[in-house]
C-alpha positions in Angstrom: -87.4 63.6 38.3 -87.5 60.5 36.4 -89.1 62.0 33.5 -85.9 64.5 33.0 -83.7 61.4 32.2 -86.2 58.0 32.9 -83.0 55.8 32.0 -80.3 57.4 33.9 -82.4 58.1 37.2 -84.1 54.7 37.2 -80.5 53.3 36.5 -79.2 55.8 39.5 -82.1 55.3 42.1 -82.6 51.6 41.8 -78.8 52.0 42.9 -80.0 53.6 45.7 -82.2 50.5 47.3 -85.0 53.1 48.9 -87.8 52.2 50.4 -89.8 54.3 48.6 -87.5 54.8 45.2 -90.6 57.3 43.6 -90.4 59.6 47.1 -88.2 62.6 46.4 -88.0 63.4 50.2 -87.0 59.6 50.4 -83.5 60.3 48.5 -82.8 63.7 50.2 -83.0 61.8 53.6 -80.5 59.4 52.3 -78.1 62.5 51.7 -78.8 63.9 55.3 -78.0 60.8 56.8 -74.6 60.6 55.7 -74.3 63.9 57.1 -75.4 62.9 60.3 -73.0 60.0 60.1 -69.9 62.2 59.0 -70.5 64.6 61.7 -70.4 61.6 64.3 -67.8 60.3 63.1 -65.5 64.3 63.4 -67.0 64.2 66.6 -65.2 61.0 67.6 -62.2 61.9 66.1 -62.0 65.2 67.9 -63.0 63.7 71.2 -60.3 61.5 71.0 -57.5 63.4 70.2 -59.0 66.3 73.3 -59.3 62.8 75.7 -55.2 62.1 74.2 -54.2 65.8 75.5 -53.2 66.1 71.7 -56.4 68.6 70.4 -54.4 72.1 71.7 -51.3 71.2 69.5 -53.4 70.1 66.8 -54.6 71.1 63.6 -57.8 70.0 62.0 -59.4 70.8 58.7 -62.5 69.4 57.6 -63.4 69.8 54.1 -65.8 68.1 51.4 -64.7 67.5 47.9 -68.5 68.5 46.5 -71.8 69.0 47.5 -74.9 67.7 46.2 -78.1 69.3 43.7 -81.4 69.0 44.5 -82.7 70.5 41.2 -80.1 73.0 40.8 -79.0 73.3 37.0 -81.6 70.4 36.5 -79.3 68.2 38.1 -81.2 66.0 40.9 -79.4 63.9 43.4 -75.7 63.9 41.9 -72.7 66.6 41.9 -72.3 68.2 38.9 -72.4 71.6 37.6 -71.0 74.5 39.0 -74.0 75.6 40.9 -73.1 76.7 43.9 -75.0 73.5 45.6 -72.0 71.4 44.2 -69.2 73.7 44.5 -69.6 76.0 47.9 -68.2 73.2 49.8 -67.8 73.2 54.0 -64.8 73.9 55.2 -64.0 73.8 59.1 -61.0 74.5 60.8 -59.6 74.0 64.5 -56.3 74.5 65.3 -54.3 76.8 68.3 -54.9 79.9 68.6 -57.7 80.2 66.6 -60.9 81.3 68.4 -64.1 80.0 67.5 -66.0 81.9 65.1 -67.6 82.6 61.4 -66.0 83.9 58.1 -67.7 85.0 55.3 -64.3 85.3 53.5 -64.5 83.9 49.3 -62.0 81.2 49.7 -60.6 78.4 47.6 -59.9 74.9 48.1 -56.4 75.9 46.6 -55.7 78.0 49.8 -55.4 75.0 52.3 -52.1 74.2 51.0 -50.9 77.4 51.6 -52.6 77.8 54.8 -50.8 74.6 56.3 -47.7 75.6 54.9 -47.7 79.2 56.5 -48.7 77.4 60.0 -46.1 74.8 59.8 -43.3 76.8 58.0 -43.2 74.4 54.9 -42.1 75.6 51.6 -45.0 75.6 49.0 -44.2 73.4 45.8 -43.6 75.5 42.5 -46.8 76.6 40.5 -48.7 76.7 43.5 -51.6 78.9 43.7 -54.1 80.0 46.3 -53.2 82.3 49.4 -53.2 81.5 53.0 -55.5 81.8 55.3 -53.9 81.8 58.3 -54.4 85.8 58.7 -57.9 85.5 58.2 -58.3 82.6 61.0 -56.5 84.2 63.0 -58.9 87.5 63.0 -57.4 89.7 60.6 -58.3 90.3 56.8 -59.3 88.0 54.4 -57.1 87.6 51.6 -57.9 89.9 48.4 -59.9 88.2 46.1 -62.0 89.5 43.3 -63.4 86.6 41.5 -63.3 82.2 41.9 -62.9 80.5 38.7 -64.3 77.0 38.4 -64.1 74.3 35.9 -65.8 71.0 35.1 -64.7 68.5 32.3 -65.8 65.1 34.0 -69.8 64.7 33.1 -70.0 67.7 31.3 -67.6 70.8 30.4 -68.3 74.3 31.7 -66.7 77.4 33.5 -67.8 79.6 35.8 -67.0 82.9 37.1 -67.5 83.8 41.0 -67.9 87.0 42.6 -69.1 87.8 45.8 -72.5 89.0 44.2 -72.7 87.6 41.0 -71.9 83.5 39.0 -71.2 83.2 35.9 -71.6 80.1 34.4 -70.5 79.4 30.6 -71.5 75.7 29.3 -68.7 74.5 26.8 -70.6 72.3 24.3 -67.6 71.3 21.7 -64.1 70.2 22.0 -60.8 71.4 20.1 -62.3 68.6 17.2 -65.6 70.6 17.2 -67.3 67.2 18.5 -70.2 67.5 20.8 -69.8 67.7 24.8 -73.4 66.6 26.2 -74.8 66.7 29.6 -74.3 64.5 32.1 -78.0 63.0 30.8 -76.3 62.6 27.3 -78.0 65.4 26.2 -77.2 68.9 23.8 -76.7 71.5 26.0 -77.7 75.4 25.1 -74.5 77.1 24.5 -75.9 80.4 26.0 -73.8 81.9 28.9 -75.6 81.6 32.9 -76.1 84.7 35.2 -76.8 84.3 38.9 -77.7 87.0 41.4 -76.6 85.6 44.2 -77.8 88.7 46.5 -81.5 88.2 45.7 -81.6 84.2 44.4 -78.3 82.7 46.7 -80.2 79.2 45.2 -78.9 80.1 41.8 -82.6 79.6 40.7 -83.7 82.6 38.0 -81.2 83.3 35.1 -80.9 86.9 34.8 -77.9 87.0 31.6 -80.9 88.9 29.8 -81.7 91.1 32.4 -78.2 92.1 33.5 -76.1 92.1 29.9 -73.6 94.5 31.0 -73.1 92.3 34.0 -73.2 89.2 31.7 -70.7 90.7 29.5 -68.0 92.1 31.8 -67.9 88.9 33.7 -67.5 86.6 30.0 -64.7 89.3 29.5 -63.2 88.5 32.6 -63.2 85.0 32.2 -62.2 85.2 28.7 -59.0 86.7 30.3 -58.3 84.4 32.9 -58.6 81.8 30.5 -56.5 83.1 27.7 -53.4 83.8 30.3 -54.4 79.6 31.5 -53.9 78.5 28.3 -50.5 80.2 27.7 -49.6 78.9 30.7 -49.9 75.6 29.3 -48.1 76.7 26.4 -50.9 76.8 24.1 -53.1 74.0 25.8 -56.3 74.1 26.3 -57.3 70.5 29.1 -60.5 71.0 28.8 -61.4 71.4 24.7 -58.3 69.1 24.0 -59.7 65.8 26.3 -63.1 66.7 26.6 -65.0 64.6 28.8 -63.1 62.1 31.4 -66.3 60.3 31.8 -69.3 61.3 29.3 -72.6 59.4 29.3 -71.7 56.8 27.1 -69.3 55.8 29.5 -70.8 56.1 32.7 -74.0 54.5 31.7 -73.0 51.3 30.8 -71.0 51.3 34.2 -74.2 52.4 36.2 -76.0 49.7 34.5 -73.6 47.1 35.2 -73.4 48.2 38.7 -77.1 47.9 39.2 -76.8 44.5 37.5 
């Protein structure tokens, strides 16, 4: 792993403090142990509010902001990328009326608003998007969906196109200025557009854009769509090519360095 990017994962894991820094199954413990203590910590909360009489006129949604690569994307103990190890985040919910249960509905992190809003009879801010999910919780269909759309402009800049079978994933490698946007590594990235079977690699491992063009090149046109009716939106604006990176690897090194200082 340290050979992908010696400075920036020697910077990163000697953050870390292991044990045994050069042990990859070292670090991924470090990641399920914060899992473990998360879920202790739900527990306690959930237990209490049951022990207060308060759990039955409750609700409670647990969600993560991320999750975390082990060599997806070549990205190795860090959140970035729209692989689906960073961005198919849990998301739990327990409130009345709802039995216990699994959905394999594709939701967004944009429908909790609405969800809560639709249980509590809020009214939803302007603009707001996603749809709720309270007919889905509470057994019935899941809300009509063809694709997810995700964007990253933090580290690195890219798109990505979700259905339920295929990902598309589309790196952007200059801004409005035509100036570079590296990797998270500092690094040039190829320009060429990602294509994930989910049905037969759900680890987003093989690239199959060569195999599956017309696939490839419905879901680019797709995209291309979504993002065209985005940017008029924003009357003309494009975020993502007009900032670029909110925190490129000339910036976040020096800050990992001091930190490990």
């Amino acid at each position: 792993v340290k050979a992908l990017a010696p400075e920036y994962y020697e910077a990163f894991l000697g953050e870390m403090r292991l044990r045994h820094p050069d042990d990859y199954a070292d670090v991924v413990a470090q990641y399920d142990g914060e899992i473990s203590y998360v879920d202790s910590q739900v527990g306690r909360l959930v237990a209490h509010l049951e022990a207060a009489g308060r759990l039955d006129d409750t609700a409670v949604v647990l969600m993560s902001d991320h999750g975390e690569c082990f060599g997806e994307g070549g990205i190795h103990f860090d959140h970035h990328g729209l692989h689906d190890a960073t961005i198919r985040v849990a998301l739990m919910v327990c409130a009345p009326g709802i039995a216990p249960g699994r959905c394999a509905a594709m939701v967004s992190t944009e429908d909790i608003l609405p969800t809560l809003a639709a249980w509590f009879g809020w009214e939803t801010p302007p603009g707001t998007t996603g749809h709720s999910l309270a007919p889905v919780l509470a057994g019935g269909a899941a809300p009509e969906r063809e694709y997810l759309v995700a964007v990253e402009s933090t580290r690195q800049a890219s798109l990505a196109l979700r259905t339920e079978r295929w990902k598309l994933i589309l790196p952007i490698v200059r801004d409005a200025r035509g100036n570079r946007l590296p990797d998270l590594h500092g690094h040039d990235r190829d320009p060429k557009p990602q294509l994930y079977d989910r049905d037969a690699d759900p680890g987003e491992w093989h690239d199959v854009a060569e195999a599956h063009p017309e696939v490839r090149d419905r879901l680019l046109a797709t995209l291309a769509a979504w993002r065209e009716r985005e940017v008029a939106a924003r009357g003309g604006h494009d975020p993502v090519l007009e900032s670029g990176l909110s925190l490129g690897s000339d910036e976040f090194m020096p800050r990992l360095r001091k930190r490990k200082a």
